[in-house]
C-alpha positions as CSV (number, residue, x, y, z in Angstrom):
1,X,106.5,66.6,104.2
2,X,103.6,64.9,105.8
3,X,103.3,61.4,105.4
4,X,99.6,60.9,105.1
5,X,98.8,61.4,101.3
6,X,97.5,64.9,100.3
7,X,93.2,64.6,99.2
8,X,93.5,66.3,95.5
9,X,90.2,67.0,93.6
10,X,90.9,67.6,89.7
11,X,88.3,69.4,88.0
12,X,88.2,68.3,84.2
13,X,89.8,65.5,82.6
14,X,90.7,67.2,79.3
15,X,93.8,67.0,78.0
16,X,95.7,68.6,80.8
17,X,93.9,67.0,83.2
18,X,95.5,63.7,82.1
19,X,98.9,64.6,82.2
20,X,97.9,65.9,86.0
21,X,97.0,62.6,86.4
22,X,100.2,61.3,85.3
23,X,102.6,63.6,87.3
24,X,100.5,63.7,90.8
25,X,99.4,60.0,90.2
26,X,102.9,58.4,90.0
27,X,103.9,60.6,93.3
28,X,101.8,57.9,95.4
29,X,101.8,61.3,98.0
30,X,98.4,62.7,96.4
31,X,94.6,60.6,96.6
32,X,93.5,61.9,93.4
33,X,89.4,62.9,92.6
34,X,88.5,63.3,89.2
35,X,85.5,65.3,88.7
36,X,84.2,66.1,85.2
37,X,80.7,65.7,83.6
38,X,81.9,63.6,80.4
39,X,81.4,59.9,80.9
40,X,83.9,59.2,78.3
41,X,86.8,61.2,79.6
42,X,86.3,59.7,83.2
43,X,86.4,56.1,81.6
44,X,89.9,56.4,80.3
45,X,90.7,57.0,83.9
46,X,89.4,53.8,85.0
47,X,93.2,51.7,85.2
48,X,95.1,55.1,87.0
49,X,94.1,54.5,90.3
50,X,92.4,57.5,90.9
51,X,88.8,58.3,91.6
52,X,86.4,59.4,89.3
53,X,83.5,61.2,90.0
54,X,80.7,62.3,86.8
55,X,79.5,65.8,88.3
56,X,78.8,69.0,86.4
57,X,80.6,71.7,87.5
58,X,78.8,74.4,86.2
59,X,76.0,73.1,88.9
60,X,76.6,74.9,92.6
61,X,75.4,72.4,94.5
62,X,77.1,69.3,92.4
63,X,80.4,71.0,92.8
64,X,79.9,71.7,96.4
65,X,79.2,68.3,97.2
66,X,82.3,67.0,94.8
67,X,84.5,69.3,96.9
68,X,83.7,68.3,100.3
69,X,87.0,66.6,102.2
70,X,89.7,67.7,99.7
71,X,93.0,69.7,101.1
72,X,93.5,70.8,97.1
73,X,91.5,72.2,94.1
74,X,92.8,71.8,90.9
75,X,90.9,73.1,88.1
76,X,91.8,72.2,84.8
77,X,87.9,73.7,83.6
78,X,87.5,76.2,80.9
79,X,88.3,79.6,82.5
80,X,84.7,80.8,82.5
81,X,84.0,78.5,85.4
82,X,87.2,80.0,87.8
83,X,84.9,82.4,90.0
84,X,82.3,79.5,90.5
85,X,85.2,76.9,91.6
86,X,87.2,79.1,93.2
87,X,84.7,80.0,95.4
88,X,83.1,76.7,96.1
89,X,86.9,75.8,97.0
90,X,87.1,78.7,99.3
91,X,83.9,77.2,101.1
92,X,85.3,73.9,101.5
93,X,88.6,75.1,103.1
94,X,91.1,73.7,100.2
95,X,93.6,75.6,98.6
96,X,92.9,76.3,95.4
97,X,94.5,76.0,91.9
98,X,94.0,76.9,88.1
99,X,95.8,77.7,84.7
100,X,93.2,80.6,83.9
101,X,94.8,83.4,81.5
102,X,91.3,84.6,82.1
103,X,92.3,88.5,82.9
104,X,88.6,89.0,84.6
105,X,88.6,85.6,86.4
106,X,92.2,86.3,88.1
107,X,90.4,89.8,89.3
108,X,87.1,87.7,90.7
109,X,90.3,85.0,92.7
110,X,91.9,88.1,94.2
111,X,88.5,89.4,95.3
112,X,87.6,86.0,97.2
113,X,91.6,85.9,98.4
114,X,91.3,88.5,100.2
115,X,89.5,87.2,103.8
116,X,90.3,83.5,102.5
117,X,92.1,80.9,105.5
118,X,93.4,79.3,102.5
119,X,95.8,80.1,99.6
120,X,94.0,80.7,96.2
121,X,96.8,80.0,93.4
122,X,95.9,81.4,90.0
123,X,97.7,81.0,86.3
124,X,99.4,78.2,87.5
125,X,100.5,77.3,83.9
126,X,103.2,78.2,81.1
127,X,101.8,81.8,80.3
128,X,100.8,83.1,82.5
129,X,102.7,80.8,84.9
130,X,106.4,79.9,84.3
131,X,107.2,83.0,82.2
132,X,106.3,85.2,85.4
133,X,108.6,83.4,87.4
134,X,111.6,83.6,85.6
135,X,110.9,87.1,84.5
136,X,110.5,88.2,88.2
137,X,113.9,86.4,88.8
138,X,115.8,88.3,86.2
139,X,114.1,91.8,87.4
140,X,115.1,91.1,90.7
141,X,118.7,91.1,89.6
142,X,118.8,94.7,88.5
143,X,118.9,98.0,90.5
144,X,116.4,99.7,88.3
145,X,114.6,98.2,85.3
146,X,114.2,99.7,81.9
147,X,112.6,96.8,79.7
148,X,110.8,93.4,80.8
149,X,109.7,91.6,77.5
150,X,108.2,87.9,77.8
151,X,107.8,85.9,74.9
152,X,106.0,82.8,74.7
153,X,104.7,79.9,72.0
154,X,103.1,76.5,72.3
155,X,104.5,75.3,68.4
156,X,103.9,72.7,66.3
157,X,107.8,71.0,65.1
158,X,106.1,70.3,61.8
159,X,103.7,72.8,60.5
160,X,101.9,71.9,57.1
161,X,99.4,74.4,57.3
162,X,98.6,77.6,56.4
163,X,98.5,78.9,59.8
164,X,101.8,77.1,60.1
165,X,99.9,75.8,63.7
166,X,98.2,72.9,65.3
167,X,95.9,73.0,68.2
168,X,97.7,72.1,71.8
169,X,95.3,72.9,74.1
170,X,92.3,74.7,74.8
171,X,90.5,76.3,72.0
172,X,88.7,78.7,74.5
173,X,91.4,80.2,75.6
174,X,93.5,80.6,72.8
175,X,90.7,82.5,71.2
176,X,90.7,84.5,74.3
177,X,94.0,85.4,74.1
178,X,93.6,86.6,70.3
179,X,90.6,88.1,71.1
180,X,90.9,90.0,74.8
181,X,92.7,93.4,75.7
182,X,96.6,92.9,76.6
183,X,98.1,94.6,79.5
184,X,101.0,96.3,79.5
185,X,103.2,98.8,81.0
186,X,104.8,101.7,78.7
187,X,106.6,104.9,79.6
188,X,106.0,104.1,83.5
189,X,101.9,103.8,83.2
190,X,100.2,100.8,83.3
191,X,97.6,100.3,80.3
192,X,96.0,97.9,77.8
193,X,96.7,96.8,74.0
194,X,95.2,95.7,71.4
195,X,95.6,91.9,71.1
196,X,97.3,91.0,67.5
197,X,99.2,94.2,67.5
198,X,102.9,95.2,67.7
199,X,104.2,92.5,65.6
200,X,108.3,91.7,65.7
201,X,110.6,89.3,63.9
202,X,113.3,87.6,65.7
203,X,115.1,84.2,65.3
204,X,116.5,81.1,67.7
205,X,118.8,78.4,67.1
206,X,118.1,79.9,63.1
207,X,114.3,79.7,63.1
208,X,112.0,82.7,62.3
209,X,109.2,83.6,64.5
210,X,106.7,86.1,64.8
211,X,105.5,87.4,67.9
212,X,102.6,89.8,68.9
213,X,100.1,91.1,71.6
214,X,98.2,88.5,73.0
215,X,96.0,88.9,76.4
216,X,96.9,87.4,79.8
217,X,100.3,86.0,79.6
218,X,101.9,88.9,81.6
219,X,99.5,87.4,85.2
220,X,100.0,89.6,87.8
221,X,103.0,91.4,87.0
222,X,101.6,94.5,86.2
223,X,100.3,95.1,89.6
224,X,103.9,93.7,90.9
225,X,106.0,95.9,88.5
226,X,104.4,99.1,88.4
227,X,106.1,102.0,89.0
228,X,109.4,99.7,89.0
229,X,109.3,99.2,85.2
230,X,109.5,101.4,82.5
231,X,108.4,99.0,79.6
232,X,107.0,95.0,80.3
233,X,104.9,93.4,77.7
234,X,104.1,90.1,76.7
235,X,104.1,88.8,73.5
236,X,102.7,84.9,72.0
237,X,105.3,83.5,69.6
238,X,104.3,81.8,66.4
239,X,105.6,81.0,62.8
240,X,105.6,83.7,60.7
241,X,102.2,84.6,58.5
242,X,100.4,83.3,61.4
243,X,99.2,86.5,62.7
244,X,97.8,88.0,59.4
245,X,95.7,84.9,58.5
246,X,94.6,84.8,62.6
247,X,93.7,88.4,62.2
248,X,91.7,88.4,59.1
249,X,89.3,85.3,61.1
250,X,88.5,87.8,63.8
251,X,88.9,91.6,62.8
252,X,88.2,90.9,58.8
253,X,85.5,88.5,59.2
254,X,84.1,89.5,62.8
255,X,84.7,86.0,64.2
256,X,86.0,87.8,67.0
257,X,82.0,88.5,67.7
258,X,81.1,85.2,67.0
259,X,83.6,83.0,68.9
260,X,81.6,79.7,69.1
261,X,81.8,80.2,65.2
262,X,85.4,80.8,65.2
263,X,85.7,78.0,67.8
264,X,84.0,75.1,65.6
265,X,86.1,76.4,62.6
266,X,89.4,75.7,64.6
267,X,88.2,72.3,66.0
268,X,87.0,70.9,62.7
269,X,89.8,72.3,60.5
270,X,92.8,72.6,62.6
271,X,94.3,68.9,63.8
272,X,96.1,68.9,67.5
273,X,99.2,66.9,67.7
274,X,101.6,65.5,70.1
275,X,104.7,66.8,68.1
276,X,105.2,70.2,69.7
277,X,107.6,72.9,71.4
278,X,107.5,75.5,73.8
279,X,109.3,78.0,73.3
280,X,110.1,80.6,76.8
281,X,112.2,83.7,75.8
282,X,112.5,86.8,78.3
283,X,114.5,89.7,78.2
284,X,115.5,92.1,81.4
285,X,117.5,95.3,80.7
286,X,118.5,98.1,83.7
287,X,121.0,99.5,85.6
288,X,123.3,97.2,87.2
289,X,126.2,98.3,89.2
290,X,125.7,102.0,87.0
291,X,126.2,100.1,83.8
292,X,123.1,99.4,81.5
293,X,123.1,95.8,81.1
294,X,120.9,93.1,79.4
295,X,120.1,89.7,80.5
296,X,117.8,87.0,78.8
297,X,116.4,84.0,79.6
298,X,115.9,81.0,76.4
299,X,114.2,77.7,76.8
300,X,113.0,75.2,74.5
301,X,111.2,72.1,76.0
302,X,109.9,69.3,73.8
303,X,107.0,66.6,74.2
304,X,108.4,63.7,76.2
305,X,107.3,60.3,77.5
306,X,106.6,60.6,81.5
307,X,105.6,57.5,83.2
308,X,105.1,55.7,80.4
309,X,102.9,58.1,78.6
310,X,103.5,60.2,76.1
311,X,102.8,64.4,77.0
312,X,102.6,67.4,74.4
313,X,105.2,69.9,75.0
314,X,102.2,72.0,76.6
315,X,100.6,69.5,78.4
316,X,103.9,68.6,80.4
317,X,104.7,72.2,81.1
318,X,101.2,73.5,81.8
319,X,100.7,70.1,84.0
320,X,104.0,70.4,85.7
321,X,103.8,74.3,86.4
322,X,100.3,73.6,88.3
323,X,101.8,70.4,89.6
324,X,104.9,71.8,91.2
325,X,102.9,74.9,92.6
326,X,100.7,72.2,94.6
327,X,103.8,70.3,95.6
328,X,105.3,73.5,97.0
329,X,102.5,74.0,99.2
330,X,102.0,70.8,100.4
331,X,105.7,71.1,101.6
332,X,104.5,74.5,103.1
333,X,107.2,76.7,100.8
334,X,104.2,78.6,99.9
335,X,101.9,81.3,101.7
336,X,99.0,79.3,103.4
337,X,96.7,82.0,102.7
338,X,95.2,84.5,100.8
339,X,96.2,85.4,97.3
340,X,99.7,83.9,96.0
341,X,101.1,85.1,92.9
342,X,103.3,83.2,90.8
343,X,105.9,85.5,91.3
344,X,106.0,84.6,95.2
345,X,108.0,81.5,93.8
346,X,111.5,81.6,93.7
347,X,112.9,80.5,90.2
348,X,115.6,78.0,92.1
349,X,113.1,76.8,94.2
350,X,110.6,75.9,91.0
351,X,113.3,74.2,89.0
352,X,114.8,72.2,92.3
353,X,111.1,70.8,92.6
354,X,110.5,67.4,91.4
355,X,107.5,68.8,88.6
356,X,109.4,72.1,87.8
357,X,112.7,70.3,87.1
358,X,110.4,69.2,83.5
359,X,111.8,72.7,82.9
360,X,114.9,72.3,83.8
């Protein structure tokens, strides 16, 4: 690993932004830029020992400029904004980085990846993210695969309300995820869902959950499955009831339509907290050594105090899933160029890393 420190520019200093800070800060192997338009934010930043540059993204030439001279791009920026950075990134000759579950986004990084001299990373996060990993890493254990199912929640350890949920992280795109077609692949033929749909009951450790269709989660697996896979979906977890109440909001009352609406409803009503779980539960079955066989993958992780500070359950694996994936290319375990997906990652390799081991 190179000894000079590794120039790092962080776009957004939301809530996962700051637990970036706090796992590629501590390193002392990363110089750290900050760049985000909200004075505020960037002032809590001041005793980290990072820069912090006020800039608004959304402005070409202001995210040009707060580019220049960085080796990484990191952005933490609602997904809306992942063409426009990734691009600019592209022009500055950094690698580049997001947590987008933005369906349409990933499409537009693909399209720039193609004749890039640098990697472009996207869905660096839980789901999509992780989940891909260890999926891929099961499916590669079978001669031929019948079922890949991928289930995923962000929950709160203590619900009290009716939605029996607290917010975690961004409001933009868990809407989107409620709101956007789900891919899938059934019967051998890649398609789309609707999101909210195809409900199940199952239970871990002896909680009940629900689970359903929500959009993005699968990342590229889709494109790397097909015509290997006979069934792979991907499902959000929540507490049951969830899903009827969420549904009513945006196919009942149209807020689906109207998702600044739906949007200010959630921030003002629905309290975020620190006291949270993620669940990760994945299921591979196929033919293995001519016997059908089944293999699944469980994981809870809880929040935790890193470095003195005390991360969400989603913050520390969102963070350390972007985190490690910039740690494995700066130790050049990842392609140098052109579009990586997260299933390029080995699942070994991930948890042996000094972020992914938060997984571990």
């Amino acid at each position: 690993m190179a000894a000079t420190k590794t120039r790092v520019a962080l776009l957004g200093a939301g809530k996962i932004g700051d637990a970036i800070v706090n796992l590629l800060g501590a390193t002392g192997d990363y110089a750290l830029t900050v760049v985000d338009r909200d004075d505020a934010r960037l002032a809590l930043l001041r005793d980290t020992g990072v820069t912090a540059r006020r800039a608004d993204i959304a402005d070409p030439v202001a995210l040009a400029a707060a580019l220049q001279g960085h080796d990484m791009v990191l952005s933490a920026s609602p997904y809306y904004l992942t063409p426009a950075i990734a691009a600019a990134a592209k022009a500055a000759g950094a690698h580049y980085f997001d947590l987008t579950e933005d369906v349409a986004s990933t499409q537009a990084v693909k399209a720039l990846a193609a004749d890039a001299k640098t990697a472009l990373v996207p869905q660096c996060g839980l789901a999509p993210g992780f989940v891909s990993i260890v999926a891929y890493d099961l499916a590669r254990r079978f001669d031929a695969l019948r079922d890949v199912q991928m289930r995923v929640g962000a929950l709160p350890i203590y619900p009290t309300n009716a939605l029996k949920y607290n917010l975690t992280w961004s409001t933009d795109g868990l809407i989107n995820e409620y709101c956007n077609p789900c891919e899938a692949i059934i019967d051998g033929a890649m398609t789309t869902t609707l999101a909210l749909e195809e409900t199940e009951a199952f239970s871990l450790d002896g909680i009940a959950y629900e689970a359903f269709n929500t959009s993005g989660g699968l990342g590229t697996l889709c494109e790397t499955l097909d015509g290997r896979v006979e069934n792979l979906n991907y499902k959000t977890v929540r507490y049951p009831g969830h899903r009827d109440i969420v549904k009513m909001l945006i196919r009942d009352l149209r807020l689906g339509q109207r998702r600044e609406l739906l949007k200010d409803v959630l921030e003002n009503a629905i309290p975020m907290t620190l006291q949270d779980v993620v669940l990760v539960f994945v299921t591979v079955s196929g033919q293995r050594d001519g016997r059908l066989t089944q293999e699944t993958y469980a994981k809870k992780i809880y929040s935790a105090t890193i470095n003195g500070q005390h991360l969400s359950a989603i913050q520390l694996t969102t963070a350390s899933g972007i985190c490690a994936m910039v740690d494995l290319m700066r130790a050049g375990s990842l392609p140098q160029s052109g579009f990586v997906r997260q299933e390029d990652v080995r699942l070994d390799d991930f948890l042996a890393n000094r972020f992914g081991k938060h997984y571990a």
